[in-house]
Each structure stands twice: as structure tokens, then as C-alpha cells.
N, C-alpha and C positions, 0 to 999 in steps of 0.2 A: 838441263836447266838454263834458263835464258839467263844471259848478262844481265843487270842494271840499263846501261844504254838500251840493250834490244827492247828491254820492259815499258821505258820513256816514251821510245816509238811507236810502239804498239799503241799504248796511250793516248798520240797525240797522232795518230794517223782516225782514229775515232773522233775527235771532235769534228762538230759539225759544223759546215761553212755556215755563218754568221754568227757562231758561236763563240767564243772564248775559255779557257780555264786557265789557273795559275799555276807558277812553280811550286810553290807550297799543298796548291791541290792534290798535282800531280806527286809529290811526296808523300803524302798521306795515302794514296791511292799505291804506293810502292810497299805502304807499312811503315813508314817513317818518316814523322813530318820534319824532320831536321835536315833531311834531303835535297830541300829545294835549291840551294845554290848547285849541287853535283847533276839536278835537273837541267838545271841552267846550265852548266859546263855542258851534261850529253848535246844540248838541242845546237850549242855554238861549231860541233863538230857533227852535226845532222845530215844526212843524206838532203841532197837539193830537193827532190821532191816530196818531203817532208812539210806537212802545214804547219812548221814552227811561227809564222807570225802568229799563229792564236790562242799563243800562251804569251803572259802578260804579269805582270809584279801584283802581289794581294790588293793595291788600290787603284788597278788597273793602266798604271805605268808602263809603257812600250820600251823595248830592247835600246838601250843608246848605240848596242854594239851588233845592230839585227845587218845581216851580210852587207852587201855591198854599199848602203845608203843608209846606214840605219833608219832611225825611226821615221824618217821618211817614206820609206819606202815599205815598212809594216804597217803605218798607218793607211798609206794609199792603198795595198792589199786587202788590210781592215773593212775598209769605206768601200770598196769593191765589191764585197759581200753583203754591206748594210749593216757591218756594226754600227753603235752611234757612239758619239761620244759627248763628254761633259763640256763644260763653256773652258773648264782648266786644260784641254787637251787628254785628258784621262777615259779611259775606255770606259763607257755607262757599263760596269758590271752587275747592276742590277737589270738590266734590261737584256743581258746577253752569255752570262755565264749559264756555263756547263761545268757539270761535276757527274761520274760516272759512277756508279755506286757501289759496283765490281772490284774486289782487287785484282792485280797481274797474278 
């Protein structure tokens, strides 16, 4: 049986580029939506090739602590792919979220 971590990835190696989903999604999609911060801890110890920029906070808030530049550097990723986002800096998650419907 997979770890937790391996579950996370599996997860978030599915979403699709221009897509986004959240930590709390991805919790839910684990069996437990109280999981989202331990989501957020796997994805901060993530393999590099990992698309962790495309998980994002429930109202579409970018990582302050995303690798080497934070949210700079997730958003530029973001905009790369053609997510959009709001006039607040916040990811249009209506225009762009992913939810997989599967569990791990």
C-alpha cells in the first residue's frame, strides 16, 4: 500500500496543465478532508518534477513558500500555461479548477 506522500503525487501528477486543484481537494480525494495542511507539507518536500505549482489555497491563494521564489515564481509557471487570474492576484478558480473524481 502506497504512503500518503506517494497518494499526493500520484494526484497531482494528474492535473492538467492549465488546470489547478487545492489542498483541501486533494484531501478529500485522500478520504480526508482535514488533510490539507499534510498535503501541503507532502507537495513542500516534492520531487522537482512534480507540477506542485497547480495546487493552490481553497480561494485560489499561491504558495508564499512555493521553492525557490515563491509566489513569484508559481504564478509565472501558472500564466505559462494560461491560468487566469483575478484583478486580487488570486487564481480565477472558477475558470480553472480540477477535481478528479476518483479516490487514490
Amino acid at each position: 500500500m502506497e504512503n500518503m506522500f506517494e497518494q499526493v503525487y500520484k494526484i497531482v501528477a494528474e492535473i492538467p496543465t492549465g488546470k489547478v486543484t487545492t489542498y483541501g481537494r486533494i484531501a478529500k480525494m485522500l478520504g480526508n478532508p482535514r488533510l490539507s495542511r499534510a498535503v501541503g507539507y507532502a507537495l513542500s518536500v516534492s520531487p522537482s518534477n512534480l507540477p506542485c505549482h497547480r495546487v493552490v489555497d481553497r480561494n485560489g491563494k499561491l504558495a508564499d513558500a512555493f521553492f525557490h521564489d515563491g509566489i513569484n515564481e508559481q504564478q509565472l509557471l501558472l500564466e505559462e500555461e494560461g491560468v487566469p487570474f483575478t484583478e486580487q492576484g488570486l487564481v480565477d478558480l472558477e475558470a480553472c479548477i480540477w477535481d478528479s473524481s476518483r479516490l487514490v
